[in-house]
MARVEX-847207 format. One record per residue (C-alpha): residue in one letter; x, z, y. Coordinates in steps of 0.1 Angstrom, whole numbers, padded with zeros to 4 digits, always signed. Each point is the difference from the previous one (the first is absolute). Example, Ala and Ser with C-alpha at 12.3 -4.5 7.8 and 13.67 -1.06 7.14 Angstrom:
// residues 2
A+0123+0078-0045
S+0014-0007+0034
***
This chain:
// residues 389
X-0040+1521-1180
X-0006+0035+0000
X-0030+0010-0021
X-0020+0021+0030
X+0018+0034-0007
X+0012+0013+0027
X+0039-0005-0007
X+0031+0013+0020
X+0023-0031+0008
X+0037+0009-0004
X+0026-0023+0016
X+0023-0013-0028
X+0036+0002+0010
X+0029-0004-0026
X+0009+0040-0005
X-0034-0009-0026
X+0019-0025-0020
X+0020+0006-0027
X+0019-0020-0026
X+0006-0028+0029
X+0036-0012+0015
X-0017-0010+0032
X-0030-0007+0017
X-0008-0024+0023
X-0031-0002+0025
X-0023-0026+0000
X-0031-0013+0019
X-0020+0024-0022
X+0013+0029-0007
X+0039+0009-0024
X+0012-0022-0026
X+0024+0018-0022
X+0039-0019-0014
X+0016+0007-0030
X+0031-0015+0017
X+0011+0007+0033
X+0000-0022+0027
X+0039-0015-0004
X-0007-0008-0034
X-0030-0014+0004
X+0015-0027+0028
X+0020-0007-0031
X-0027-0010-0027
X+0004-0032-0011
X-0031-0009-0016
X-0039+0003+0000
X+0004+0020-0029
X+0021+0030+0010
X-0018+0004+0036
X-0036+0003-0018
X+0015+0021-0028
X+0016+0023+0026
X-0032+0007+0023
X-0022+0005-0032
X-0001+0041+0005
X+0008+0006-0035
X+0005+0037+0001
X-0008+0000+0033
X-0028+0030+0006
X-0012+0020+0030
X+0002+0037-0006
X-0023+0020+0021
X-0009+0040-0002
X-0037+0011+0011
X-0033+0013-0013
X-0018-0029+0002
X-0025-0013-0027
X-0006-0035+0013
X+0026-0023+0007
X+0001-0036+0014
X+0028-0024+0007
X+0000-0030+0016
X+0025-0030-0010
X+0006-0035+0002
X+0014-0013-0032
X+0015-0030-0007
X-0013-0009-0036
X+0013-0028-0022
X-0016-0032-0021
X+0021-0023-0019
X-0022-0036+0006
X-0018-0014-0028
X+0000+0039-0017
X-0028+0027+0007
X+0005+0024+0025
X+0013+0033-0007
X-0018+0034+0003
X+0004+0016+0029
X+0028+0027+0001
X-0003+0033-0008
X+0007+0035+0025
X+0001+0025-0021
X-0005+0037+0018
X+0017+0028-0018
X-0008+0043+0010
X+0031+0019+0001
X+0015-0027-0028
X-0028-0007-0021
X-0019-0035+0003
X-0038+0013+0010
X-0014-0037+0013
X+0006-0037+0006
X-0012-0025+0026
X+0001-0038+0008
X+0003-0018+0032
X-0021-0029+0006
X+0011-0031+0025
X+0034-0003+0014
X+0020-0029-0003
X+0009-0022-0026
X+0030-0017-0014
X-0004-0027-0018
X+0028-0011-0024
X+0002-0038-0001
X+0032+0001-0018
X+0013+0024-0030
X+0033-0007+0003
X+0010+0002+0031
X-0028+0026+0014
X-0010-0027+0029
X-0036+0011+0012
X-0025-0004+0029
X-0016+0031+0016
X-0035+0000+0005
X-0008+0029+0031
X-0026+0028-0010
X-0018+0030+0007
X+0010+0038+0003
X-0014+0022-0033
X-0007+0032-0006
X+0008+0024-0027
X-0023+0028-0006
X+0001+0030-0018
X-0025+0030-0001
X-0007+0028-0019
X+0038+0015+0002
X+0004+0037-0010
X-0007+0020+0023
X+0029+0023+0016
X+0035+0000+0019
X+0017-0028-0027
X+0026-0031+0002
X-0012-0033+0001
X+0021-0030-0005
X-0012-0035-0003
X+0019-0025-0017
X-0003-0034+0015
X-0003-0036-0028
X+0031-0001-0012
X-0007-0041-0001
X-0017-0005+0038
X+0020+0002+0027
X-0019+0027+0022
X-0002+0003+0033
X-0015+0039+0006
X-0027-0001+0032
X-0019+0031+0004
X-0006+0032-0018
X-0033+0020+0000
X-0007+0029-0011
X-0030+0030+0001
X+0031+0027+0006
X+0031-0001+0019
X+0031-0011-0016
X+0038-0001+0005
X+0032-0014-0016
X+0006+0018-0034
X+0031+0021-0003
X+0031-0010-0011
X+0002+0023-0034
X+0035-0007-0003
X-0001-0015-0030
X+0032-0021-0008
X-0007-0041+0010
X+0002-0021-0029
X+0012-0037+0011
X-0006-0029-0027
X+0005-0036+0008
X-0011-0022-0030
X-0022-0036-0009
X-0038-0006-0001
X-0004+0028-0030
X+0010+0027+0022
X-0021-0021+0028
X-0027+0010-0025
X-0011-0037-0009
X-0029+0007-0027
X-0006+0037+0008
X-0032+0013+0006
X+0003+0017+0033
X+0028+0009+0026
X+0006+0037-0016
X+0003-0014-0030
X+0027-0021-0001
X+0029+0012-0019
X+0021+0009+0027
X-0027+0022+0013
X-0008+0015-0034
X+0038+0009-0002
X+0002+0016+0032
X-0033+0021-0003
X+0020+0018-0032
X+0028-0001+0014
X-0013+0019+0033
X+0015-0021+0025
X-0005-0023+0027
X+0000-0035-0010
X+0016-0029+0025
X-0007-0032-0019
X+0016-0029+0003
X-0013-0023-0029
X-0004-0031+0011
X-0019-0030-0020
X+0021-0028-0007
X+0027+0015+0020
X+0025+0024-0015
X+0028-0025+0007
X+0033+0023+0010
X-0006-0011+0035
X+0023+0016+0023
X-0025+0013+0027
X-0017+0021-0029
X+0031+0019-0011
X+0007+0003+0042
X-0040+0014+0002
X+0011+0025-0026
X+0030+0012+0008
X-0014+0006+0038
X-0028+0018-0018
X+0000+0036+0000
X-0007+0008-0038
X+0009+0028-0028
X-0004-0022-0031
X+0002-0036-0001
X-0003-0025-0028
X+0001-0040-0005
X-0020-0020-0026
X+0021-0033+0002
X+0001-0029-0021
X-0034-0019-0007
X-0007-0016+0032
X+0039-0015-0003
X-0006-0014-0032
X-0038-0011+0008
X+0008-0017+0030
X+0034-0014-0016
X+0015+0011+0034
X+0039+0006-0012
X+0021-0007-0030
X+0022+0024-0019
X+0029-0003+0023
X-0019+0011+0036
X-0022+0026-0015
X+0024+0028-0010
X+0022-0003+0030
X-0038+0002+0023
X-0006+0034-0019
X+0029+0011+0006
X+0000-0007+0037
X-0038+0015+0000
X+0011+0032-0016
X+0026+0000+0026
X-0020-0004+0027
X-0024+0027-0005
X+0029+0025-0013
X+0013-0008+0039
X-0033+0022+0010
X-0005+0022-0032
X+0037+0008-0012
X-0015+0028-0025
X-0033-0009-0005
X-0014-0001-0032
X-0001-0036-0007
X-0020-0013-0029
X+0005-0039-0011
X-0032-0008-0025
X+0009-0034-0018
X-0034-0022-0006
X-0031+0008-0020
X-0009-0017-0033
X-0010-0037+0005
X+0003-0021-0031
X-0009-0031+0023
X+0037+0001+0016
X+0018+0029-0025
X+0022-0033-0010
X-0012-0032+0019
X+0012-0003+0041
X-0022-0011+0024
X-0016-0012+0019
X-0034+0016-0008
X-0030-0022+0005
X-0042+0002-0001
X-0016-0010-0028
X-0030-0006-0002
X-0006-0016-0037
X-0020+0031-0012
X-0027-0002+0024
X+0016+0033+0019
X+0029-0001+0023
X+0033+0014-0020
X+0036-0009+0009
X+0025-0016-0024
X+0040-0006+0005
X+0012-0033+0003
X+0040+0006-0004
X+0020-0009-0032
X+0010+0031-0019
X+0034-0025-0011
X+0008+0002+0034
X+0009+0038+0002
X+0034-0010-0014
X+0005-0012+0035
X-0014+0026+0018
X-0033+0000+0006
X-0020+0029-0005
X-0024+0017-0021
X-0013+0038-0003
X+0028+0005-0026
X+0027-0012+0020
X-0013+0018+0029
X-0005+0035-0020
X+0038-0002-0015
X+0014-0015+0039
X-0020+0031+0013
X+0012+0026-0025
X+0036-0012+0003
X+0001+0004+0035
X-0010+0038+0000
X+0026+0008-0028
X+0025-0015+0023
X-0015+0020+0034
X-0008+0033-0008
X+0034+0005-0015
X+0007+0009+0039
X-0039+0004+0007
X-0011+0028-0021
X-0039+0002+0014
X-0001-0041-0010
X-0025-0008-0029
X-0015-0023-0018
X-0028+0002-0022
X-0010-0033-0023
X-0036-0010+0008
X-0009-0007-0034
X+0001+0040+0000
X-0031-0005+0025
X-0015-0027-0012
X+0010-0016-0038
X-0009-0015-0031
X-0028+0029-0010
X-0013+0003+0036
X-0006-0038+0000
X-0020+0000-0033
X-0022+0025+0011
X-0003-0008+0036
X+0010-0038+0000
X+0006-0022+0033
X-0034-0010+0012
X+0019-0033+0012
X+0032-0002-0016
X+0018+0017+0032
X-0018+0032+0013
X-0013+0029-0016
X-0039+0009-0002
X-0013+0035+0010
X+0011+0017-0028
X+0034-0015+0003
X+0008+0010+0030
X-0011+0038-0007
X+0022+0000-0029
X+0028-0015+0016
X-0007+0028+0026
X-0002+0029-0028
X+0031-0012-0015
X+0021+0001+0034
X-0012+0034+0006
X+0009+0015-0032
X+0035-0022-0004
X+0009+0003+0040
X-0018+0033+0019
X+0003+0020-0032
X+0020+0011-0035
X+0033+0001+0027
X-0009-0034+0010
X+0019-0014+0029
X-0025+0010+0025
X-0004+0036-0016
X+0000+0031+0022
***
């Protein structure tokens, strides 16, 4: 694995991890959570419990003066049968913040998908990868390396030509964000650059991220993760994966809100608490779900399958969700002043989607997902923004 240098191996332990609710050790080496342990016993689905151990945010943070850097991992990649495979996943190494050099990993194991719906899959065992990167700046510098934000990851070994050690804690404040696949980073071009990183990186602050594909459900082990998480700033992206997944009607979803908000607000009484209502998505802006592949272009986009008539009896679409979500803020932060809500078609709307459309009807492309970033910083970290200094 190693490419004949002759490289300093560094046990990995978990004070190198960051953006990670727990870790757990395998045969091989760590394998970062994005839920902790409780919750996770109470997952109920395929979906969640890949979502969850997909390090999305997830990065090791290192400080040393190497120049040549290798990481072993196993990843768990994914193929959806009868589809090509995917491209590998990306780690993307950033210098003291700034993004100097990617890798891929070869091998590891891989998941194939045998049913869209419901996530059912058979694992096919495979071999530890490395990652290598060479020709670092040279110097005493911060390294952190983010992991695929889409392959769960387990880390194995880390090599390198100069002694390293955990990275300082800067004591910059912890940003905690639970939202659906978009802030997963579904379509984004590398694990740094999904929005929710984007955000944080002008924001200046540490990102916890717990977007989770398919999966942003108001289940009541996330809120319990998040109020047990230590955190300065904490937001919620709610909405699309309850409509998408035609999960609850009109008459359980406001009172599961509530109870969410009320949960974490049991950890965080004064926290600044943001509540983001969903993105632009003309495919369920007015028709419920559920959302369903379609395949009729020759390229795999989703389409919903509800009866817009139906909202009368309360089933829901992004507009129902956006005024439900709204509502419920007005009513709360009349005794919770540092509650807020900010309307995601201020992230992501009309204009954004005719210059950056959805590549498949759901997620954002590259572009998107920068913007979406850009506008969250400017609306949320800045101009006296929620989250502003």
């Amino acid at each position: 694995m190693s490419n004949g240098q002759n490289l300093i191996t560094t046990p990995l332990t978990a004070d190198f991890l960051r953006g990670h609710l727990d870790v757990e050790e395998t045969a091989h080496g760590l394998l970062p959570h994005r839920l902790p342990a409780r919750a996770r016993r109470q997952i109920p689905d395929d979906r969640l419990a890949t979502a969850e151990a997909q390090p999305s945010g997830v990065r090791l943070a290192f400080r040393t003066r190497a120049t040549a850097v290798e990481l072993d991992t196993l990843p768990t990649k994914r193929v959806y049968r009868g589809f090509p495979p995917q491209p590998d996943g990306i780690y993307d190494l950033l210098v003291d913040g700034g993004l100097t050099a990617q890798a891929t990993v070869e091998g590891g194991n891989l998941r194939t998908i045998t049913d869209m719906q419901t996530q059912a899959a058979e694992l096919t065992p495979g071999p530890v990868g490395t990652a290598h990167f060479t020709g670092l700046p040279p110097g005493e510098k911060d390294i952190e390396i983010w992991l695929p934000h889409a392959e769960a990851t387990e880390v194995v070994a880390l090599r390198t030509d100069a002694p390293v050690e955990p990275a300082p804690h800067r004591g910059r404040r912890v940003w905690l964000h639970h939202g659906s696949s978009i802030s997963h980073g579904s379509n984004a071009a590398s694990p740094s650059t999904i929005w929710p990183a984007l955000a944080a990186t002008a924001g200046d602050v540490e990102l916890i991220n717990l977007g989770f594909g398919g999966s942003a459900l108001v289940d009541p082990f996330t809120a319990r993760a998040m109020r047990d998480t230590p955190a300065d700033l904490i937001s919620l992206k709610l909405g699309i994966n309850v409509v998408n997944s035609d999960a609850m009607r009109l008459r359980a979803f406001a009172p599961a809100v509530h109870g969410f908000l009320d949960t974490i607000r049991e950890g965080h009484p004064a926290t600044p608490l943001l509540l983001v209502s969903p993105l632009l998505c003309p495919t369920h802006e007015h028709t419920p779900g559920p959302l369903m592949p379609d395949l009729s272009s020759g390229t795999l986009k989703f389409k919903a399958t509800g009866d817009p008539a139906e909202t009368a009896t309360g089933r829901l679409t992004l507009t129902v969700v956006r005024d439900v979500l709204a509502d419920i803020v007005r009513q709360r932060s009349v005794e919770d002043p540092n509650l807020h809500y900010l309307d995601g078609l201020n992230l992501y709307g009309e204009s954004d989607h005719d210059e950056f459309p959805l590549p498949d009807a759901i997620h954002p492309s590259p572009e998107g997902h920068r913007r979406i970033g850009e506008n969250f910083a400017e609306l949320v970290f800045a101009n006296n923004g929620p989250f502003t200094m």
